[in-house]
N, C-alpha and C positions, 0 to 999 in steps of 0.2 A: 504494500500500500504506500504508493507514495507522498511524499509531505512535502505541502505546496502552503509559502507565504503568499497572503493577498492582501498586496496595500493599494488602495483605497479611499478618497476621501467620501465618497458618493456611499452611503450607508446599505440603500437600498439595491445599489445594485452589486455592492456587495454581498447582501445576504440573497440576491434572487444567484449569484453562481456558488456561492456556499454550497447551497442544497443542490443544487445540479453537479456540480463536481462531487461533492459527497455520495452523490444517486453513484457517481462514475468508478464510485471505492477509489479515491481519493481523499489523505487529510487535512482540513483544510483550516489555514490560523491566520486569522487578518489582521490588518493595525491601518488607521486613517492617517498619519501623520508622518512625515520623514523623520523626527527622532527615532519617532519608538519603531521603525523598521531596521532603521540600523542599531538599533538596542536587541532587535530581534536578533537580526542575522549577527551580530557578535556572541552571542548567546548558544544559540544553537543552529542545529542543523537541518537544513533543508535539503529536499530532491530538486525542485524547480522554485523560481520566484515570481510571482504576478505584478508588475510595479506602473502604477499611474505614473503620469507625465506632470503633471500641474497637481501638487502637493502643500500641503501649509507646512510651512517649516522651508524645508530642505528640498528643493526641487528632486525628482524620480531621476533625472538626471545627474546630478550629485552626487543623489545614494549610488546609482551603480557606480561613478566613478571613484569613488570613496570603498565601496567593498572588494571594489578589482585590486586598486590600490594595496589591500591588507592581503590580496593573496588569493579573496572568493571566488570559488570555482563552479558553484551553481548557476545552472540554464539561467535568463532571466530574458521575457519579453512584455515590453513596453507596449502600454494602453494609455493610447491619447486620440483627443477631439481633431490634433493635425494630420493632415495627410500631404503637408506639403513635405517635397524628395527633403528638404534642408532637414527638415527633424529626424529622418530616417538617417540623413548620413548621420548626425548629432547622437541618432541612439548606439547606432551601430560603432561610433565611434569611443563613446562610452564605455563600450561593452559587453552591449543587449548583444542576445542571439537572434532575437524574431520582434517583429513588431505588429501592431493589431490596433487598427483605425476604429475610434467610436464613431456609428454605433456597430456594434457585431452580436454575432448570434453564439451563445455558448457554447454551442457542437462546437464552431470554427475554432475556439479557443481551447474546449479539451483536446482536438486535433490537432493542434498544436504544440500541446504538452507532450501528446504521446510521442510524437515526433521527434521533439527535444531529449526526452528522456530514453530513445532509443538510440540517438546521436550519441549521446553521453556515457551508455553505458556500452555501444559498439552493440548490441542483440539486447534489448531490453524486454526480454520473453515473455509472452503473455502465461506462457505454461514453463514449470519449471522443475526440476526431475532429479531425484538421489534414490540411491541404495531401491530403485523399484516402483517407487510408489511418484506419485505426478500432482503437484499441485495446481489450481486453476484458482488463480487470485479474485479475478474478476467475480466467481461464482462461490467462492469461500469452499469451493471441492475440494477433498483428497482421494487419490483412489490410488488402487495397486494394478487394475486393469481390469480387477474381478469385483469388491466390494467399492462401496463411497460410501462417504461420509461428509457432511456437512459440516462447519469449524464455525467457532465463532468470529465475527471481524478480528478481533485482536488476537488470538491463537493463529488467524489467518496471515495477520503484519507479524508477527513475530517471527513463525515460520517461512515468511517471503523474506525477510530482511537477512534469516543467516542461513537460508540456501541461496541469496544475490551477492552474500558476502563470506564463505567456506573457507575452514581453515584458520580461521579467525578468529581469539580470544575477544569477547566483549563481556565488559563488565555489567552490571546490574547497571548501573548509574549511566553508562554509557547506552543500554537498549531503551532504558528510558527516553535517555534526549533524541533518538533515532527512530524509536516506533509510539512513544506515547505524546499527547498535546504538551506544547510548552506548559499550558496553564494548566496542567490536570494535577492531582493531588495525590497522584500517587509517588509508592517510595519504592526500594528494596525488595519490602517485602512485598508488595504488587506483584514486582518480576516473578518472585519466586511461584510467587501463587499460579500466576497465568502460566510457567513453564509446566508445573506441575499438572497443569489440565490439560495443554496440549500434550504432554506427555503419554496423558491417558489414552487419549485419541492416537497417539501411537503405537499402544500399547497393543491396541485393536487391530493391527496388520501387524504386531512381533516387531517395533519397529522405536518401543520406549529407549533406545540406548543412540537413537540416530542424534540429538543431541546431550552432550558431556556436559558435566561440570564439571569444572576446574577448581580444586578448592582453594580459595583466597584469590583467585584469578577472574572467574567468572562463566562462560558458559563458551562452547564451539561444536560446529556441524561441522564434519571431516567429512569432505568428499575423497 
């Protein structure tokens, strides 16, 4: 599930692509202002970034050149009322990967995402596969080719995130700022909890031991 900032000063039409990208299993964490986007994205971590043009604060403009600046590696396409070529070279110049003329229709903008996020990751797989069994993110599936099972969303991101990322110690703290909302209220023991139920669900194809713990380290899926 990937995790998409959407800054915004426009409230409403913030919340009409919340829920449309959310429909898309996509997670989706907004901010109206350029401070707190770049308060965002120093913080944590995103897949893709949604960044308005004309901002209070800190122009949309800035912020990318300001996060390029420190090193930021995530997609980011620019959403403005201009369609003249000068803001395109201006975004492009910035930083931005894609740009997207108000007004637009949300399909053209999650299209866009996927696109970005397939660039990014070189095969950004809608289905993705270990030790047998086959996950389908979009649909919260698991199957081995014979039984299925349905996951819950988050059993669903957790196990997308460390079969997109194999071999790879992550800590509790670090799955957090990777699979759960910046603002959510969970801890530690969150993680532990949610590993232990997808585990179950593994349990159910012989398949509990496909992710480790590492004790004092954290958790890995060895492919």
């Amino acid at each position: 599930m990937a995790k998409i900032l959407l800054v915004d000063d426009d409230q409403n039409l913030v919340a009409g692509l919340t829920q449309f990208l959310e429909e898309q299993s996509y997670q989706i964490e907004s901010v109206h202002d350029g401070e707190d986007a770049l308060q965002m994205l120093s913080s944590f971590h995103y897949d893709a970034i949604v960044l308005d043009w004309n901002l209070p604060g800190l122009s949309g403009e800035a912020i990318c050149k300001e996060y390029r600046r420190r090193g930021g590696q995530t997609p980011i396409i620019f959403l403005t009322g201009q369609n003249d070529i000068e803001f395109l070279e201006r975004g492009l110049s910035a930083g931005a990967d894609d740009y997207l003329t108000k007004p637009f229709a949300a399909r053209e903008l999650a299209a866009r995402l996927r696109s970005l996020l397939r660039r990014r990751q070189g095969a950004f797989e809608a289905e993705l596969t270990a030790n047998g069994l086959l996950l389908k993110p979009e649909m919260n599936l698991l199957t081995d080719g014979n039984e299925k099972i349905t996951l819950r969303p988050k059993e669903t991101a957790l196990l997308e995130f460390l079969l997109r990322n194999p071999n790879k110690i992550f800590s509790a703290q670090q799955l957090l700022d990777m699979v759960w909302s910046s603002d959510s209220a969970a801890t530690s023991n969150t993680v532990r909890t949610w590993m232990g139920l997808l585990r179950q669900k593994l349990s159910l194809f012989n398949q509990q031991d496909l992710i480790k713990t590492i004790p004092g380290a954290g958790y890995i899926l060895e492919r």
